[in-house]
C-alpha positions in Angstrom: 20.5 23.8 -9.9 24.1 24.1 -10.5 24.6 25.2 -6.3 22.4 22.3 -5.4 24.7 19.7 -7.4 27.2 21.1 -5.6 25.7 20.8 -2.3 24.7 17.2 -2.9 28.1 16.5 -4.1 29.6 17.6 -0.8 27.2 15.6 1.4 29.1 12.0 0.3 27.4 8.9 -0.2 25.0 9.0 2.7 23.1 11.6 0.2 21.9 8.9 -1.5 19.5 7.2 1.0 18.2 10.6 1.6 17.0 10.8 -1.8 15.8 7.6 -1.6 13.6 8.3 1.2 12.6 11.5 -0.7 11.4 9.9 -3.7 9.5 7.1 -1.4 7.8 9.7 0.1 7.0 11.8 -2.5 5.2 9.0 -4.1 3.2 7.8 -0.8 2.3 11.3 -0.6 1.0 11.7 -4.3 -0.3 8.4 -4.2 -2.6 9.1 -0.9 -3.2 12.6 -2.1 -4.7 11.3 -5.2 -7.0 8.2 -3.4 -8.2 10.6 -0.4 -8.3 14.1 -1.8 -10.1 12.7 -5.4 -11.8 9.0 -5.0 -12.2 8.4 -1.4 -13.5 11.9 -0.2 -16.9 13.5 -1.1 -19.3 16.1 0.7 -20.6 14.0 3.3 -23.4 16.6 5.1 -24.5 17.1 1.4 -24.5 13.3 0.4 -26.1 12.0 3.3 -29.1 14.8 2.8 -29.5 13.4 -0.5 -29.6 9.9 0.7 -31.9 10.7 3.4 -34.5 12.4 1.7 -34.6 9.4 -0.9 -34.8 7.2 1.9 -37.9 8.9 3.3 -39.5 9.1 -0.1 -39.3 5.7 0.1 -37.2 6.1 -3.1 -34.3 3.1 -1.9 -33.3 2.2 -5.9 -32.4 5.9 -6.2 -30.6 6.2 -3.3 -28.9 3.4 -4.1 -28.1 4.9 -8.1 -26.8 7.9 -6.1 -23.9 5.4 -4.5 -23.4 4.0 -7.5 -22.2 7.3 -9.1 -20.3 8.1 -6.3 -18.8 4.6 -6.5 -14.9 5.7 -5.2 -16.5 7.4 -2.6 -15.8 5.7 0.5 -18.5 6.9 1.9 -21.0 6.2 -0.7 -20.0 2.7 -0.6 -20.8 2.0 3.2 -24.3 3.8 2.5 -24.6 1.4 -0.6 -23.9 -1.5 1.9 -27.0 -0.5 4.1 -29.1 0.6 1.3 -29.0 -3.0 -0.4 -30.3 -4.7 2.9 -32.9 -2.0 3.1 -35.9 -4.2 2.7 -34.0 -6.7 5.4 -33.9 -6.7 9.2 -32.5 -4.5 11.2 -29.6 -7.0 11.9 -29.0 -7.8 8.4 -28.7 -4.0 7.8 -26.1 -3.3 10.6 -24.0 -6.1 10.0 -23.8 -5.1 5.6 -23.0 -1.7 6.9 -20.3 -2.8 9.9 -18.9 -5.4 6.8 -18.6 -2.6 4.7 -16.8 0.0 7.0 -14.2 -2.9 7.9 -13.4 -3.0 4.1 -13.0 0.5 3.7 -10.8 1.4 6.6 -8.0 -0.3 5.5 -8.0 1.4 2.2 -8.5 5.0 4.0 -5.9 4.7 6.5 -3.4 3.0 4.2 0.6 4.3 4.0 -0.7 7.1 5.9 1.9 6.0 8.7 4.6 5.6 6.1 4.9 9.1 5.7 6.5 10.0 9.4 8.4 6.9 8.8 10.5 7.4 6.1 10.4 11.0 7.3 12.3 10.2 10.7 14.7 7.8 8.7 16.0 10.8 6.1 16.7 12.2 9.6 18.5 9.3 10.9 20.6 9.1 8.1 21.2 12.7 7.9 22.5 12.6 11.4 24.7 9.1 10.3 25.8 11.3 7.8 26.7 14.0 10.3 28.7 11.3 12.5 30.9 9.9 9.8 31.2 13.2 8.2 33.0 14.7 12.2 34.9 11.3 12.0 36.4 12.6 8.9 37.1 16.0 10.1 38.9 14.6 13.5 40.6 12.8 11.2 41.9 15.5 8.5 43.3 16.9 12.0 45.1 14.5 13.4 46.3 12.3 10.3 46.7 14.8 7.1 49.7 16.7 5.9 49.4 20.3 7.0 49.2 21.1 3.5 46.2 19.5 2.8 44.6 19.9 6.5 42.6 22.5 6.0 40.8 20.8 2.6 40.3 17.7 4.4 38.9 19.5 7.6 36.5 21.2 5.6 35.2 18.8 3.1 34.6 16.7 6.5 32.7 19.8 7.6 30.7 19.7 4.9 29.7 16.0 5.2 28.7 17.0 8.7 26.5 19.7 7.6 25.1 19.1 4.3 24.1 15.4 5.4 21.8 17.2 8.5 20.6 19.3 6.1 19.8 17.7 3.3 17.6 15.1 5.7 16.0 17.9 7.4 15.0 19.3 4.1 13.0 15.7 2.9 11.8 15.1 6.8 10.1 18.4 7.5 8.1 18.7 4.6 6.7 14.9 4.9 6.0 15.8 7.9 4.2 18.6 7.3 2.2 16.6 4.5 1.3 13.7 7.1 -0.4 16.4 8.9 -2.2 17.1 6.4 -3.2 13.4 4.8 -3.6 12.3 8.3 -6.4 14.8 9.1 -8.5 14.2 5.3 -8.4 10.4 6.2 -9.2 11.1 9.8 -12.2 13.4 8.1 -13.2 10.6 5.9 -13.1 8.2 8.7 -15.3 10.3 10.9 -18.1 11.2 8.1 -18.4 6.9 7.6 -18.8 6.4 11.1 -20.9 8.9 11.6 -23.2 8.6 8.5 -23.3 4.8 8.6 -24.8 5.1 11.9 -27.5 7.8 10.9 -28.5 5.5 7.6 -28.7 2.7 10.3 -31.2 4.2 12.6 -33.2 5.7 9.6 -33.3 2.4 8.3 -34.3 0.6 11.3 -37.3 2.7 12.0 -37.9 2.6 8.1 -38.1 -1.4 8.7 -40.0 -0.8 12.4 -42.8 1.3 10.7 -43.3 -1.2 7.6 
C-alpha cells in the first residue's frame, strides 16, 4: 500500500482523472455485471423447452406463470409478451413479441459501450500525463541549478512514466471486462431473438390449427 501511495504520489495531478475513470468504470462494470450476469440472463435452451412443452399441452397460463417467476429475465419477459396474445392472431402475437424485444434491448445493451470509453480516456490522460511530465524533465535540464537538476529531471521522469502506467493499469483491465460483458449481452441478445421467433412460429401454427 505504502509503494503504491508513493507511486501515485509521483504521477502529479493528472493521477487524479485516472482514478476517476477507475472508479466510473468499476461501477459500470459491477453495475452491468450484476443486471446481465444475475437478472437479465437465464438458461435459455432449458427455458424455452419448458415453455414449449406447456405451449403444446395447451397449458398457456402455466407458461405464462413460468415468465412470471422468471420476471428479470429478459428473456422470459419477451416470451411473456407472446404468451399473453396467445389466444390472438398471428399479427397480434408478432407485433407483442417485436414490442417487447424493442423494450428490452435497450436495457441489455446499456453502458456496455461506456466501458472501452472511459477505458481509452484513462489512456489519454495517461499519455497527457506523459507529455507534461517530458515538459518538466526538458525543463529541469535546461532551467534548474545543477544542484537540483538531477531531482527535477527525475521527478519529471516519473511524471512521464507513472502517468502511462497508472492509465494502462485502469484501461487494460476494462478492457478486458468489456470483452467479457459485451459477449453475455451479446448472448442474451441472441437467445431473445432467437427464442422469440421459435414461440412465434409455435404460436402461429398453435392459432392455424385452432
Amino acid at each position: 500500500m505504502g509503494d503504491f501511495a508513493t507511486f501515485y504520489a509521483n504521477g502529479g495531478v493528472w493521477m487524479h482523472p485516472i482514478s476517476l475513470c477507475a472508479i466510473l468504470g468499476l461501477a459500470v462494470l459491477v453495475e452491468r455485471f450484476i443486471f446481465l450476469f444475475f437478472r437479465f440472463n437465464i438458461n435459455g435452451p432449458q427455458f424455452f423447452n419448458q415453455i414449449q412443452k406447456l405451449v403444446m399441452a395447451n397449458n398457456i397460463d402455466r407458461a405464462i406463470k413460468l415468465c412470471n417467476a422468471a420476471d428479470k429475465a429478459a428473456l422470459a419477459r419477451v416470451l411473456k409478451a407472446g404468451l399473453t396474445r396467445a389466444n390472438k392472431s398471428e399479427s397480434d402475437i408478432s407485433a407483442a413479441i417485436e414490442e417487447a424485444i424493442l423494450e428490452v434491448t435497450p436495457s441489455i445493451n446499456k453502458r456496455v459501450s461506456m466501458m472501452p470509453a472511459i477505458a481509452n480516456i484513462a489512456t489519454l490522460l495517461g499519455l497527457i500525463g506523459t507529455v507534461f511530465g517530458m515538459l518538466d524533465a526538458f525543463a529541469a535540464v535546461a532551467d534548474a541549478p545543477a544542484d537540483q537538476r538531477s531531482t527535477a529531471l527525475a521527478r519529471g521522469i516519473g511524471i512521464a512514466m507513472n502517468t502511462t502506467g497508472f492509465g494502462l493499469e485502469v484501461a487494460i483491465p476494462l478492457l478486458a471486462a468489456h470483452v467479457f460483458i459485451s459477449g453475455l449481452a451479446k448472448k442474451i441478445s441472441e437467445e431473445v431473438d432467437l427464442y422469440s421467433v421459435k414461440l412465434e412460429n409455435l404460436l402461429a401454427a398453435r392459432v392455424r390449427h385452432s
